[in-house]
C-alpha positions in Angstrom: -16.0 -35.2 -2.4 -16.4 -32.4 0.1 -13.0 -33.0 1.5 -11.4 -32.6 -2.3 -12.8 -29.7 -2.7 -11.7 -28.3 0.7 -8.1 -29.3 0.0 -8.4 -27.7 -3.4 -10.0 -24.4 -2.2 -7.0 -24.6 0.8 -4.3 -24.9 -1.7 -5.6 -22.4 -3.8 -5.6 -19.8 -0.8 -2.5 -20.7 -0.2 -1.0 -20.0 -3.4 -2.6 -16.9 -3.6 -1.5 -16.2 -0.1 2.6 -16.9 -0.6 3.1 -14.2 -2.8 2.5 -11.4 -0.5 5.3 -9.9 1.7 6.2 -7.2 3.3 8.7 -5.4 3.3 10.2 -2.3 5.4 8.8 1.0 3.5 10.1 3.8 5.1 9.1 7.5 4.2 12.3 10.4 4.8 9.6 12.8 5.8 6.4 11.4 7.8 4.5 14.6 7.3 4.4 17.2 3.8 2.7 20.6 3.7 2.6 23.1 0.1 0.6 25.3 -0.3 -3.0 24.7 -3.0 -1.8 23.6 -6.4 2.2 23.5 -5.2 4.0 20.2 -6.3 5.3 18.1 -4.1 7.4 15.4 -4.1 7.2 12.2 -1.6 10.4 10.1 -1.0 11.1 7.0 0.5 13.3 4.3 1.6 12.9 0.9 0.5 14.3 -2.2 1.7 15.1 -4.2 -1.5 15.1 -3.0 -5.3 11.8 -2.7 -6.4 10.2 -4.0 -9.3 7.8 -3.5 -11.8 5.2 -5.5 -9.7 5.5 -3.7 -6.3 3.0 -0.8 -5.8 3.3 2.0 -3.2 0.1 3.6 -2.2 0.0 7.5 -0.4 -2.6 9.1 1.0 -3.8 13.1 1.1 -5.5 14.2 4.5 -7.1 17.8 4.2 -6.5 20.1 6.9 -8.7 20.5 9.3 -11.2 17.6 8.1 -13.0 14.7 10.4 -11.6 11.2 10.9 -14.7 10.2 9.3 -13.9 11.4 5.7 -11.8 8.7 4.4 -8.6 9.9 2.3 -7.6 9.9 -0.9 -5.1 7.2 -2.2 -2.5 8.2 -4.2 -0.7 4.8 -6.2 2.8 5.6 -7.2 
């Protein structure tokens, strides 16, 4: 009984597993400064068309703060 179970949980990973690729996300500029409360706008190059189920996630780093705050995601 162990053993079924083992398969099962294995083929259930792997299910879960498959669906997630990578693909080559590539950003035009690596590094954007404004000034407090400025917009700014973040642009990319993708490798394929994206879909309604892909997700892109930025991140803010303050000026002059410590490796050990973490940043802030940004989904897009």
């Amino acid at each position: 009984m162990l053993s079924l179970q083992n398969s099962a949980f294995s083929l259930m990973l792997f299910a879960i597993l498959s669906g997630v690729s990578c693909e080559d996300l590539t950003p035009v500029k690596t590094e954007e400064f404004s000034q407090k409360a400025a917009s700014v706008t973040l642009s990319y190059r993708y490798s394929k068309q994206a879909t309604g189920t892909d997700y892109f996630f930025w991140y803010r780093q303050y000026p002059r703060r410590t490796t050990r705050v973490p940043p802030v995601y940004l989904r897009a």
